[in-house]
N, CA, C and O atoms as CSV, one atom per row, in Angstrom:
chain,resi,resn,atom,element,x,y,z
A,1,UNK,N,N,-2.798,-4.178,12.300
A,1,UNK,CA,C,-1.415,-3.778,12.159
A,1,UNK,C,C,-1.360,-2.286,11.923
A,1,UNK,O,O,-2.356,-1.775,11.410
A,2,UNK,N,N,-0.157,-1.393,12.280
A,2,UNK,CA,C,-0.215,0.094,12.296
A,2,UNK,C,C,1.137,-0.086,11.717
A,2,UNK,O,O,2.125,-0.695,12.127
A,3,UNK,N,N,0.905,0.620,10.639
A,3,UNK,CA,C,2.726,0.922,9.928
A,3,UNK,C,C,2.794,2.379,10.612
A,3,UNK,O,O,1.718,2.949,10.797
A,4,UNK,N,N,3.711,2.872,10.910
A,4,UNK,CA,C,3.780,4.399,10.923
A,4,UNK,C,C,5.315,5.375,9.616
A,4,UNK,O,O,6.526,5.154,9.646
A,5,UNK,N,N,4.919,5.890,9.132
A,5,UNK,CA,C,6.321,7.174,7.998
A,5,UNK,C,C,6.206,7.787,8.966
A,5,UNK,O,O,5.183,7.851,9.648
A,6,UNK,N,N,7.503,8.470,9.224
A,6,UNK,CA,C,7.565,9.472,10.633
A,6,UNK,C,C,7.749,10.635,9.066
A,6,UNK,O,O,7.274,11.769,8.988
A,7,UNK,N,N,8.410,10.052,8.184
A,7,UNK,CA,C,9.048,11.621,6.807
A,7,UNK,C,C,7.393,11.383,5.831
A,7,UNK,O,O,7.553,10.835,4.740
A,8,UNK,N,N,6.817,11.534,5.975
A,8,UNK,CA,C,5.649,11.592,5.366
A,8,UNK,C,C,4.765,13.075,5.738
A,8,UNK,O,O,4.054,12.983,6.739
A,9,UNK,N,N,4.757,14.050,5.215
A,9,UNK,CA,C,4.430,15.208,5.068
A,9,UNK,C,C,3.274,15.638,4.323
A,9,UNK,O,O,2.399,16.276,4.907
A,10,UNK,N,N,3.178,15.377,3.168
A,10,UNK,CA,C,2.444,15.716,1.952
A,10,UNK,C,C,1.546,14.594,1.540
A,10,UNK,O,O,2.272,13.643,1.250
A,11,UNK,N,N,0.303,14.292,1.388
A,11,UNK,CA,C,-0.060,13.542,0.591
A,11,UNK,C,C,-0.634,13.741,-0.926
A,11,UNK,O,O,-0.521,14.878,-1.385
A,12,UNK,N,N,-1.195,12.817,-1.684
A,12,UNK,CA,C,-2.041,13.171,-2.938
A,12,UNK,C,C,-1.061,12.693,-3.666
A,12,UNK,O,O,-1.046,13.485,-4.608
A,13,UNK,N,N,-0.181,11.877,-3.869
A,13,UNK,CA,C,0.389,11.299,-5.058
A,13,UNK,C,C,-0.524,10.456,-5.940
A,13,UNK,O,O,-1.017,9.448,-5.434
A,14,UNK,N,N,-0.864,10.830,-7.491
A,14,UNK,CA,C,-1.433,9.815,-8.159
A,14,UNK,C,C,-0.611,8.266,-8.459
A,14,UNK,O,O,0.291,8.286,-9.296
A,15,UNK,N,N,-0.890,7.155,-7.874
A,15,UNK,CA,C,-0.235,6.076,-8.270
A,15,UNK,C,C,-0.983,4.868,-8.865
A,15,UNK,O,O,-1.909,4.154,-8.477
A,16,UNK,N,N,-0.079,4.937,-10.148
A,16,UNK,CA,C,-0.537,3.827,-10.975
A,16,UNK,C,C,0.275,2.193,-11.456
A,16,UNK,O,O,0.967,2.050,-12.464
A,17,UNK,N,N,-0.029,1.149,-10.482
A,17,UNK,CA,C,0.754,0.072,-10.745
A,17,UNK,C,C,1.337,-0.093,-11.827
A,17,UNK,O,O,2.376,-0.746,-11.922
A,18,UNK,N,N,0.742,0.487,-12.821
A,18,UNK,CA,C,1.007,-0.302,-14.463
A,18,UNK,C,C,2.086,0.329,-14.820
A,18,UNK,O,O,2.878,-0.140,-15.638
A,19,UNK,N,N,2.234,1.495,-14.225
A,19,UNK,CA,C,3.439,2.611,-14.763
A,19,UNK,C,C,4.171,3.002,-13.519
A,19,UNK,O,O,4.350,4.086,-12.965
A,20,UNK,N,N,4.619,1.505,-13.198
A,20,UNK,CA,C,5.411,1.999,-11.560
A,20,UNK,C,C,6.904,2.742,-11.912
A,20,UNK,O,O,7.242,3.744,-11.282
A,21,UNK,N,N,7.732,2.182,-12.935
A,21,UNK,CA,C,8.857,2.516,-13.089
A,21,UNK,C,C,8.499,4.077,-13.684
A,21,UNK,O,O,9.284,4.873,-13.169
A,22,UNK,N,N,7.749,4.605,-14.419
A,22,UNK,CA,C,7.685,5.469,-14.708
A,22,UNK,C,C,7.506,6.710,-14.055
A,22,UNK,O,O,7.988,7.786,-14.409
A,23,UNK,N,N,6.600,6.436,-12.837
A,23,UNK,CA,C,5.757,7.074,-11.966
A,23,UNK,C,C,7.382,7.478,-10.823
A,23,UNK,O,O,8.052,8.386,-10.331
A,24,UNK,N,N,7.303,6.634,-10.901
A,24,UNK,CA,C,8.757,6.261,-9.428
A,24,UNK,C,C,9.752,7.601,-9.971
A,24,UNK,O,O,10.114,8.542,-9.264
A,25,UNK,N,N,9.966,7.458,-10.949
A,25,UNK,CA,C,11.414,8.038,-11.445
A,25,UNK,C,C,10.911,9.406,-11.775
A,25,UNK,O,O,11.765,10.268,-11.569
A,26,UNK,N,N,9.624,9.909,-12.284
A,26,UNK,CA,C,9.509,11.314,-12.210
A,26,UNK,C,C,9.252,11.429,-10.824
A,26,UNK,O,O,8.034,11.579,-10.733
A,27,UNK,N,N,9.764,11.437,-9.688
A,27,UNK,CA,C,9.707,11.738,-8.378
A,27,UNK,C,C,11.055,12.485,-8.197
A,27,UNK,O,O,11.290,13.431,-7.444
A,28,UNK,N,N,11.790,11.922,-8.958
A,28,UNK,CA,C,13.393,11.617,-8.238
A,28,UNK,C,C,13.484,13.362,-7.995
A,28,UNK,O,O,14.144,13.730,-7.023
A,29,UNK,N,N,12.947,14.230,-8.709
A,29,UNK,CA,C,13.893,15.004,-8.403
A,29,UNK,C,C,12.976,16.178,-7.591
A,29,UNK,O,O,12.807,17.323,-8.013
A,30,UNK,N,N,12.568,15.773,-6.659
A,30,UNK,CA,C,11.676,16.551,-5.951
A,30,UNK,C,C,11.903,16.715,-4.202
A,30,UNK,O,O,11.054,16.765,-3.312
A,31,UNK,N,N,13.442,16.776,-4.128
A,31,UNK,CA,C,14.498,17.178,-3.162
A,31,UNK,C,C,13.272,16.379,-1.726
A,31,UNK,O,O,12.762,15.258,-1.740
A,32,UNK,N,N,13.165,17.262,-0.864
A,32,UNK,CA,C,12.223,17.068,0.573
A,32,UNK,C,C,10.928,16.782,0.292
A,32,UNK,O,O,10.297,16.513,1.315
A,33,UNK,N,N,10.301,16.738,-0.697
A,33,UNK,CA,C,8.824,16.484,-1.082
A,33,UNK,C,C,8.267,15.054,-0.522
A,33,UNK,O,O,8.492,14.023,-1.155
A,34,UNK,N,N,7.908,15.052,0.074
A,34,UNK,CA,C,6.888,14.143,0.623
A,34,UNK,C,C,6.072,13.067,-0.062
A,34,UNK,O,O,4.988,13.645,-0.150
A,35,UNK,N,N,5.913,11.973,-0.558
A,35,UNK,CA,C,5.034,11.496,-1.414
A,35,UNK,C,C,3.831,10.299,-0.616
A,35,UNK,O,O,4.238,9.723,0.392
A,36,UNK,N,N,2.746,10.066,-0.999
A,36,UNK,CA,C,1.989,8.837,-0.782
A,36,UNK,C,C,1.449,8.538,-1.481
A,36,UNK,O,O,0.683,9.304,-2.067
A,37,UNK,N,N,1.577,7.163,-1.806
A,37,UNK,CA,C,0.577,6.774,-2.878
A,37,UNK,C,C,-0.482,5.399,-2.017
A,37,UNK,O,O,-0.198,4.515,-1.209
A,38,UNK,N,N,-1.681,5.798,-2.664
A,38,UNK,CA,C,-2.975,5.019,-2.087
A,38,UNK,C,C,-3.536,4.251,-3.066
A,38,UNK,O,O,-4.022,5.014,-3.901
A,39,UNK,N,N,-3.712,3.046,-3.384
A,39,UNK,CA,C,-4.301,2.110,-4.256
A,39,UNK,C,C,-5.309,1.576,-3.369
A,39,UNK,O,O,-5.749,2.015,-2.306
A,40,UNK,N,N,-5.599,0.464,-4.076
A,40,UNK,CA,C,-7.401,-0.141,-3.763
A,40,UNK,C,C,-7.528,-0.789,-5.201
A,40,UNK,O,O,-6.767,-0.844,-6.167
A,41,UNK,N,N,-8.891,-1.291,-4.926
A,41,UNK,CA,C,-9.485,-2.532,-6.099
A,41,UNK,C,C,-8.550,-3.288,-6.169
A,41,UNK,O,O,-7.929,-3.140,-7.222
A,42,UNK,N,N,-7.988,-4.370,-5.236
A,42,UNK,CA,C,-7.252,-5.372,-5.282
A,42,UNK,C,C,-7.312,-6.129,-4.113
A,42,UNK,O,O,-6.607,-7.107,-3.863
A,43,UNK,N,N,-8.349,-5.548,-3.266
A,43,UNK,CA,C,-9.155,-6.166,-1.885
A,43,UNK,C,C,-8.177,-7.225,-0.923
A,43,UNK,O,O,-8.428,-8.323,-0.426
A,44,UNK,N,N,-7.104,-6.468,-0.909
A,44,UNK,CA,C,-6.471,-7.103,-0.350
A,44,UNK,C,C,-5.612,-5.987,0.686
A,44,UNK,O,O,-6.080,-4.861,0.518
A,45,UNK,N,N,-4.693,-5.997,1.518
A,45,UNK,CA,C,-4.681,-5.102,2.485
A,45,UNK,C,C,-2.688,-5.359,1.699
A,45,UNK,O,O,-2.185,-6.376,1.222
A,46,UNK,N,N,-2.017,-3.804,1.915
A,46,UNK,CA,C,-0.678,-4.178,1.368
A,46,UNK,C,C,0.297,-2.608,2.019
A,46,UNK,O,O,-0.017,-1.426,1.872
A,47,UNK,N,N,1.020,-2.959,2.447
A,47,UNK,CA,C,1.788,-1.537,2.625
A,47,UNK,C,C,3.621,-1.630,1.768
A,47,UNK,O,O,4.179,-2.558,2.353
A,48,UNK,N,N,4.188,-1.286,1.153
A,48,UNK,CA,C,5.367,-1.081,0.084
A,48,UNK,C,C,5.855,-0.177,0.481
A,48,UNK,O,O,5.648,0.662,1.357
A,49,UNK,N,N,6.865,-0.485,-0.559
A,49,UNK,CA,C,8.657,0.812,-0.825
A,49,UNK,C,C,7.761,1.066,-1.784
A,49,UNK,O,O,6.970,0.148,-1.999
A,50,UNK,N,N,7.591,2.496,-2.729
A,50,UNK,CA,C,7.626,3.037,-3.892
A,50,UNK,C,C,9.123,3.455,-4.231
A,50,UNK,O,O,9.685,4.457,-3.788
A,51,UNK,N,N,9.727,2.414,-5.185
A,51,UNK,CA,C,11.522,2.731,-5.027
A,51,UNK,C,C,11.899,3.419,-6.457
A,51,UNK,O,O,11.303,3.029,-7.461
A,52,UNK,N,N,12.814,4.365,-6.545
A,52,UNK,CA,C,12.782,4.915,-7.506
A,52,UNK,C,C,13.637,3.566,-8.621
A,52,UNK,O,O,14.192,3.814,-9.691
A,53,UNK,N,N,13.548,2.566,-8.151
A,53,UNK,CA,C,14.102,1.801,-9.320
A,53,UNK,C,C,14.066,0.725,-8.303
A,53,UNK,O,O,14.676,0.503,-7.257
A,54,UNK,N,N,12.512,-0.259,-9.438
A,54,UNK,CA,C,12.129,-1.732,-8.264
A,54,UNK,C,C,12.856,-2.887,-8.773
A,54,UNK,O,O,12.494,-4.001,-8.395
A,55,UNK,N,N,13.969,-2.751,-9.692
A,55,UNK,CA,C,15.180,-4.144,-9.802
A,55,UNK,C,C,15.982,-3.842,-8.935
A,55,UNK,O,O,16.497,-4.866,-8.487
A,56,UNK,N,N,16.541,-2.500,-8.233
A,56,UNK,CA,C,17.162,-2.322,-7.338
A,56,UNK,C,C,16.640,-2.198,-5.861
A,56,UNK,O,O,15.976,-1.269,-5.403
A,57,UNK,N,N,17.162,-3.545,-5.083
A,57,UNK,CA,C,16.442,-3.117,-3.890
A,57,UNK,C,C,16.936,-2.699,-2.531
A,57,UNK,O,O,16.634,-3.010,-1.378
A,58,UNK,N,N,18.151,-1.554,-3.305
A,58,UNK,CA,C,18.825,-1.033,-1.940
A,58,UNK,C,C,18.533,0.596,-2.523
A,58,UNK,O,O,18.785,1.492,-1.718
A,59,UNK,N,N,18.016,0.991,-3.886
A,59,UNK,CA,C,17.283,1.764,-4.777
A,59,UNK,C,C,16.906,2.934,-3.589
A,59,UNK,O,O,16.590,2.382,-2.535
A,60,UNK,N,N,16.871,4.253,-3.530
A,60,UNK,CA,C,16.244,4.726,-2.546
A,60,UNK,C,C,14.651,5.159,-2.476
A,60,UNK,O,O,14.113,5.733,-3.423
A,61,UNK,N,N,13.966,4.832,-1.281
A,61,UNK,CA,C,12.626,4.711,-1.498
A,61,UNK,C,C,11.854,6.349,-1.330
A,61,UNK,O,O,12.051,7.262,-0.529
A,62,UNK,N,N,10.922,6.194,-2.482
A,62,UNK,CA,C,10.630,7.520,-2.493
A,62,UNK,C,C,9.493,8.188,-1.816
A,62,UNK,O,O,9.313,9.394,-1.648
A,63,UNK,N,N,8.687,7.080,-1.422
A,63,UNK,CA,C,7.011,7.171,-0.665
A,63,UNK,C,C,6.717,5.592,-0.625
A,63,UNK,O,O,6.924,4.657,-1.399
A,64,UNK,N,N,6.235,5.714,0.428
A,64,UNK,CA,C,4.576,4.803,1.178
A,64,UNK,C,C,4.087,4.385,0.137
A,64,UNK,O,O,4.059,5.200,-0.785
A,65,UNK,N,N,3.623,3.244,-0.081
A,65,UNK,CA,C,2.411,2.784,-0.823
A,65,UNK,C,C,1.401,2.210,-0.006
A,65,UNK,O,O,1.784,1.306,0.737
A,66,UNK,N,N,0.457,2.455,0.023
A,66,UNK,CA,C,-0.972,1.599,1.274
A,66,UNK,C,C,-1.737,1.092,0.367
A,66,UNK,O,O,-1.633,1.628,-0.736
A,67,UNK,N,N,-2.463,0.251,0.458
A,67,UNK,CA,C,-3.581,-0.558,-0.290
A,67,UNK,C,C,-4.472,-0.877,0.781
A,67,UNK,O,O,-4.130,-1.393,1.845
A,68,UNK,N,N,-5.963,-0.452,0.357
A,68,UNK,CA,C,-6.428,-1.041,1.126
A,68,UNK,C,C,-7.455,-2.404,1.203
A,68,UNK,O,O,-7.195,-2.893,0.104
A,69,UNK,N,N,-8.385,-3.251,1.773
A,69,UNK,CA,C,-8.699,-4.058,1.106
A,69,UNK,C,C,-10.117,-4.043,0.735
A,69,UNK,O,O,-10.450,-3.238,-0.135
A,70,UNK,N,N,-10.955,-4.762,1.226
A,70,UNK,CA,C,-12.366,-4.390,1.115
A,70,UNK,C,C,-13.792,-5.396,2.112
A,70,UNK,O,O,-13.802,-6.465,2.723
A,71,UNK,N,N,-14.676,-4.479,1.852
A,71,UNK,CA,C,-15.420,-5.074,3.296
A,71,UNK,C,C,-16.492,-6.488,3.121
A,71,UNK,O,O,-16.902,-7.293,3.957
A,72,UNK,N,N,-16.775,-6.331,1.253
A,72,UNK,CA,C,-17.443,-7.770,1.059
A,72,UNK,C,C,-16.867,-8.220,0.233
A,72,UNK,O,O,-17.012,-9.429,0.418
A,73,UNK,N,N,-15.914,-8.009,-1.118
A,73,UNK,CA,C,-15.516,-8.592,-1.812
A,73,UNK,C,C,-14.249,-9.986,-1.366
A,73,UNK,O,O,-13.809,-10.030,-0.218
A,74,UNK,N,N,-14.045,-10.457,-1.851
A,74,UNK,CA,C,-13.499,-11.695,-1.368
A,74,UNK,C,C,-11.934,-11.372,-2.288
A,74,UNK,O,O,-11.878,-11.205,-3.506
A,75,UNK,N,N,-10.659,-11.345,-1.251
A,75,UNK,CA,C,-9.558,-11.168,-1.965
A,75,UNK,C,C,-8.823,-12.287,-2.694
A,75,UNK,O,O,-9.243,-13.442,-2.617
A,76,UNK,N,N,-7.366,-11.869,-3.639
A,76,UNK,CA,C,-6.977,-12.644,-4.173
A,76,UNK,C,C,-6.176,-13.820,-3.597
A,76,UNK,O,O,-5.627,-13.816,-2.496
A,77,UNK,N,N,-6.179,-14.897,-4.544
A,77,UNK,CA,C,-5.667,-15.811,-3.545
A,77,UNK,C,C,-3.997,-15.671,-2.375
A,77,UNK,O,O,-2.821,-15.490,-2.690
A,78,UNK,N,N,-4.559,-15.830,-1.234
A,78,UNK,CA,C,-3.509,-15.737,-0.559
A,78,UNK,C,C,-2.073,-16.543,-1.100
A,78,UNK,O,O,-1.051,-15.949,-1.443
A,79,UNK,N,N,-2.235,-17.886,-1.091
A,79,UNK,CA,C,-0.767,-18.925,-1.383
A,79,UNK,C,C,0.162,-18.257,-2.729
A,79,UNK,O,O,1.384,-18.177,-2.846
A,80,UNK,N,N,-0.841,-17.862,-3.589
A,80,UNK,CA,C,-0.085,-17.360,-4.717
A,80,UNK,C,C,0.555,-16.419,-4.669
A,80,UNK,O,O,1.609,-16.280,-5.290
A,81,UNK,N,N,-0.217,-15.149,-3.533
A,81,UNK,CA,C,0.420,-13.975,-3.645
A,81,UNK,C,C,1.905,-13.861,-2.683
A,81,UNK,O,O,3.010,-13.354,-2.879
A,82,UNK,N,N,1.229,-14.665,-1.492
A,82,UNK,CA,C,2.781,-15.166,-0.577
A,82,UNK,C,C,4.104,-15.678,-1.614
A,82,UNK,O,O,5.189,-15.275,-2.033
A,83,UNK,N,N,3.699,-16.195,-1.649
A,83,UNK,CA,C,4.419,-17.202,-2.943
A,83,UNK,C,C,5.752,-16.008,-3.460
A,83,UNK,O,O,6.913,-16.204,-3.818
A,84,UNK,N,N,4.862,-14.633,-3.278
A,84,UNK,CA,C,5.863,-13.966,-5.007
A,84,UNK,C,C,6.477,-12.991,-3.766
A,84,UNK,O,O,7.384,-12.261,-4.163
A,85,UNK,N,N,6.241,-12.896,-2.765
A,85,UNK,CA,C,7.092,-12.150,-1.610
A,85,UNK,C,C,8.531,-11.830,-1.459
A,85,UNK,O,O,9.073,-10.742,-1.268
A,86,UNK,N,N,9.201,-13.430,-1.630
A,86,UNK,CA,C,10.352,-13.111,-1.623
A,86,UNK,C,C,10.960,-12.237,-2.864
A,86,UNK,O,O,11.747,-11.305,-2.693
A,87,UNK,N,N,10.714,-12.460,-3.518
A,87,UNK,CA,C,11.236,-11.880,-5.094
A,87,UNK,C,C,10.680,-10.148,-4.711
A,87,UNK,O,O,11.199,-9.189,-5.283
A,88,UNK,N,N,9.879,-10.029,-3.960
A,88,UNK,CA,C,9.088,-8.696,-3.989
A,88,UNK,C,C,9.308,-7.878,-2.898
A,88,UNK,O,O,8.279,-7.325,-2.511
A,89,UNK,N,N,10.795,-7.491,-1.971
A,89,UNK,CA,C,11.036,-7.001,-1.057
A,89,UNK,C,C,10.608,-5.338,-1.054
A,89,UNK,O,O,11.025,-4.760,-0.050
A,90,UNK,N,N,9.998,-4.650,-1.822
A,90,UNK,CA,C,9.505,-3.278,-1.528
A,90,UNK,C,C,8.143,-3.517,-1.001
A,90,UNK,O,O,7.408,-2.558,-0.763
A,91,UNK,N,N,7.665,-5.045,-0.755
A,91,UNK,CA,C,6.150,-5.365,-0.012
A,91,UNK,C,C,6.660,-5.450,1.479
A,91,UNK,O,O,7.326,-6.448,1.753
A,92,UNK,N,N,6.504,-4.830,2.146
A,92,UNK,CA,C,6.526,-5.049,3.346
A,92,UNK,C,C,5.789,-5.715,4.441
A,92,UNK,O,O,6.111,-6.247,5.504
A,93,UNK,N,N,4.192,-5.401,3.523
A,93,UNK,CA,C,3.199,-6.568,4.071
A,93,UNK,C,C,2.050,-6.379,3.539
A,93,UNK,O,O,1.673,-5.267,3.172
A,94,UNK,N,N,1.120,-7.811,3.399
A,94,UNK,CA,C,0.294,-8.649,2.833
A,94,UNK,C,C,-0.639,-9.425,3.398
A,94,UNK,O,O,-0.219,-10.301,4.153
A,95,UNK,N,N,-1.876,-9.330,3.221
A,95,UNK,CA,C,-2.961,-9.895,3.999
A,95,UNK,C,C,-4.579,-9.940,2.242
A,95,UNK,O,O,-5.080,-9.148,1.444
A,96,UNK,N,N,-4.632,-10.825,2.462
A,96,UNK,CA,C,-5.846,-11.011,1.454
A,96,UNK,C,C,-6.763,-12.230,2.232
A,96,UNK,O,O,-7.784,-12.657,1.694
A,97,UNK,N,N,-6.319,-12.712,3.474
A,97,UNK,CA,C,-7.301,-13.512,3.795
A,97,UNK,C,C,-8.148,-12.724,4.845
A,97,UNK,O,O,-9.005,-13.357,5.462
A,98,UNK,N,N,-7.897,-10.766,5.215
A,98,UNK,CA,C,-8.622,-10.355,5.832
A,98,UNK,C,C,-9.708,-9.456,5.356
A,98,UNK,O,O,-9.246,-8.660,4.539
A,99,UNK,N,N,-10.841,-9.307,5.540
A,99,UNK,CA,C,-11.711,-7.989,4.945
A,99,UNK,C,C,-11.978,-6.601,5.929
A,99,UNK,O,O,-12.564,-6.432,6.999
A,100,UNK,N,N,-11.367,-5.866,5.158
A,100,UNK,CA,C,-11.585,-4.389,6.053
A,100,UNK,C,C,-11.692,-2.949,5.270
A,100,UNK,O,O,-12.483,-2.683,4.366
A,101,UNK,N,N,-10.632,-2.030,5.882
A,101,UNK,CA,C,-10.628,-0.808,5.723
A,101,UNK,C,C,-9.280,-0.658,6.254
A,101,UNK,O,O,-8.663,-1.499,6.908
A,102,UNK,N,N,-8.701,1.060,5.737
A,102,UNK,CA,C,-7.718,1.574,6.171
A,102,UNK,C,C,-7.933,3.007,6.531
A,102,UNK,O,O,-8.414,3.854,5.778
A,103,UNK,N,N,-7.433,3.239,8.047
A,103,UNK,CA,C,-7.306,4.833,8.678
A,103,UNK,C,C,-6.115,5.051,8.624
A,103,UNK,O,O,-5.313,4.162,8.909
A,104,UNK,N,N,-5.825,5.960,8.346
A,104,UNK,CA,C,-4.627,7.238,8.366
A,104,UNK,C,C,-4.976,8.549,9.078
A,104,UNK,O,O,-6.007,9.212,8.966
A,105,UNK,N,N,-4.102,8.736,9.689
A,105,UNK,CA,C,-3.943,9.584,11.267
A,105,UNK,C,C,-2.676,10.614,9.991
A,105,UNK,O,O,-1.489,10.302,9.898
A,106,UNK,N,N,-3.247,11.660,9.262
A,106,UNK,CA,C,-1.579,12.438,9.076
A,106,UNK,C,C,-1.793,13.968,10.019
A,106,UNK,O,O,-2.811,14.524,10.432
A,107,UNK,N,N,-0.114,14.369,10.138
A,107,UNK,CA,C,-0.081,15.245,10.694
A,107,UNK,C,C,1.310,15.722,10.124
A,107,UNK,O,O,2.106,15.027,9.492
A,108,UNK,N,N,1.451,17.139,10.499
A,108,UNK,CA,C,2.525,17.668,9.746
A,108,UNK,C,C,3.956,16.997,9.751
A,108,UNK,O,O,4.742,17.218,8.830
A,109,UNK,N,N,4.223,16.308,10.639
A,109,UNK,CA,C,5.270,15.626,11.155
A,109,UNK,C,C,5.663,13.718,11.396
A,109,UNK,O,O,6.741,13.147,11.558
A,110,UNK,N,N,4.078,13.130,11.310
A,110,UNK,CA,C,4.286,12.342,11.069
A,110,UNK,C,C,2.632,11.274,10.270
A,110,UNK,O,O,1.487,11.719,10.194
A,111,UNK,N,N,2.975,10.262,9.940
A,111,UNK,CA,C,1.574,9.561,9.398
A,111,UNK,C,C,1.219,8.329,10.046
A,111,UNK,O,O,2.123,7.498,10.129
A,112,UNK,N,N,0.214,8.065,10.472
A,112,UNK,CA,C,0.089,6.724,10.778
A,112,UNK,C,C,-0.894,5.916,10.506
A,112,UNK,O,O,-1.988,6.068,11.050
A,113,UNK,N,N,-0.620,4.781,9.488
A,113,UNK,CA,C,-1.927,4.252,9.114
A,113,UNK,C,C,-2.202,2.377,9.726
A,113,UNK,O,O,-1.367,1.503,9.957
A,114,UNK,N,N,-3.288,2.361,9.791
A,114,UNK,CA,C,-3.658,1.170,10.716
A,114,UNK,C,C,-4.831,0.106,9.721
A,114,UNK,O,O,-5.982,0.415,9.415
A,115,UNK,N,N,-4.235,-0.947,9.437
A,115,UNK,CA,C,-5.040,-1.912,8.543
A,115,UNK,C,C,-6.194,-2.512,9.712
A,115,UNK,O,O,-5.919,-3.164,10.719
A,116,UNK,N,N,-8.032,-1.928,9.086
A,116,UNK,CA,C,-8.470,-2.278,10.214
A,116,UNK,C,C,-9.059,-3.289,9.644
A,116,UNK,O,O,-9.397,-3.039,8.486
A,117,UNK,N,N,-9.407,-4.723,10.151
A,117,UNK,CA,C,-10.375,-6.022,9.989
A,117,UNK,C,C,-11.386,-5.823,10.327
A,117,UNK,O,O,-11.449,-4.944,11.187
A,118,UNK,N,N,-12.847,-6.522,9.857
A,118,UNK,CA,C,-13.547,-6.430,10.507
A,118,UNK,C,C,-13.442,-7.662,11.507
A,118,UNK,O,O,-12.392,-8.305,11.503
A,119,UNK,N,N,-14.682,-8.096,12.533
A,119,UNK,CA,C,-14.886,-9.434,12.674
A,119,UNK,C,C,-15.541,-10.501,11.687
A,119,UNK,O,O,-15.336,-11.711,11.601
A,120,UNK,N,N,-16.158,-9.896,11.169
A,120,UNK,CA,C,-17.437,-10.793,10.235
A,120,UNK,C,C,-17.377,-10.110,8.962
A,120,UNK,O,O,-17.314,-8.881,8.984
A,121,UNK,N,N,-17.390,-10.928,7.481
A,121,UNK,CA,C,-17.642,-10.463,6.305
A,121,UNK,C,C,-19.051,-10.237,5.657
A,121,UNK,O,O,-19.845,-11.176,5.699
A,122,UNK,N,N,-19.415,-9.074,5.067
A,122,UNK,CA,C,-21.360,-9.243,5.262
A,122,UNK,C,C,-21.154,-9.780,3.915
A,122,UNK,O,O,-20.219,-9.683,3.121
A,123,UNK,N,N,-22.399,-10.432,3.876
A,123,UNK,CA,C,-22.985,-11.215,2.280
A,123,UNK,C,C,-24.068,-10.840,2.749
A,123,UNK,O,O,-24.593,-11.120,3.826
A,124,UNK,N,N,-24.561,-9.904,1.550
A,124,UNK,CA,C,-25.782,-10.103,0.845
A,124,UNK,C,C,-26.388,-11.183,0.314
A,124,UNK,O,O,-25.968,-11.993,-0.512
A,125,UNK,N,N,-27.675,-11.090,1.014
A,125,UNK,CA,C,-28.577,-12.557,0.789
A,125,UNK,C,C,-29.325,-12.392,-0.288
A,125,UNK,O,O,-30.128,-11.466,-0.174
A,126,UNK,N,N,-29.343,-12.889,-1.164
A,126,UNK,CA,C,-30.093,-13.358,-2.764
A,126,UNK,C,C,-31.227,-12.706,-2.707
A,126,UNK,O,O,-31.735,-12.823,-1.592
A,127,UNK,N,N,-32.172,-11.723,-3.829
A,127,UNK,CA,C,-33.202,-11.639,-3.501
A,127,UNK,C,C,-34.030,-12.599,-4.201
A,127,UNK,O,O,-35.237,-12.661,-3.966
């Protein structure tokens, strides 16, 4: 899958789940500024709204969120995480039954990032 931000300019936002409302709202006032935020360790593949206020979900969105997943670890359970989707409309999309990586293509004008799978998951064999 390839999401593309055409207003995505700037990257390097520090983002921290635990302090989303917090994080979100010191944004607000940073007129044309560009934001992305990049997570990981949750091996699961995810692209989001970062909204400056996530009870509101017409809220205006302030940056990209990407997650990416991982190439041997085994992600969280899929049914559960589907499950919380509807309630969770700044997720735009969700995959934990795939193992990969994420590329991002930025350029001054626009970003484009592409959730890649592999075919095969490696396991290390016991020594």
């Amino acid at each position: 899958m390839v999401v593309a931000f055409a207003d995505a300019v700037a990257a390097g936002a520090v983002f921290d789940p635990g302090r989303r409302g917090s994080s979100a709202s010191g944004r607000r006032g940073h007129g044309g500024l560009a934001s992305l935020a990049v997570g990981g360790d949750i091996h699961s593949f995810w692209a989001n709204d970062v909204r400056v206020d996530f009870d509101d979900p017409q809220a205006r969105i302030i940056a990209p969120e990407f997650v990416g997943s991982s190439i041997t670890s085994p992600g969280p359970p899929y049914d559960r995480f589907a499950a919380w989707l509807a309630d969770n409309p700044h997720i735009r999309f969700f995959d934990s039954l795939q193992r990969g990586y994420v590329s991002v293509d930025l350029r001054p004008q626009r970003m484009e990032v592409a959730f890649c799978a592999i075919s095969a998951q490696l396991i290390r064999a016991p020594r």
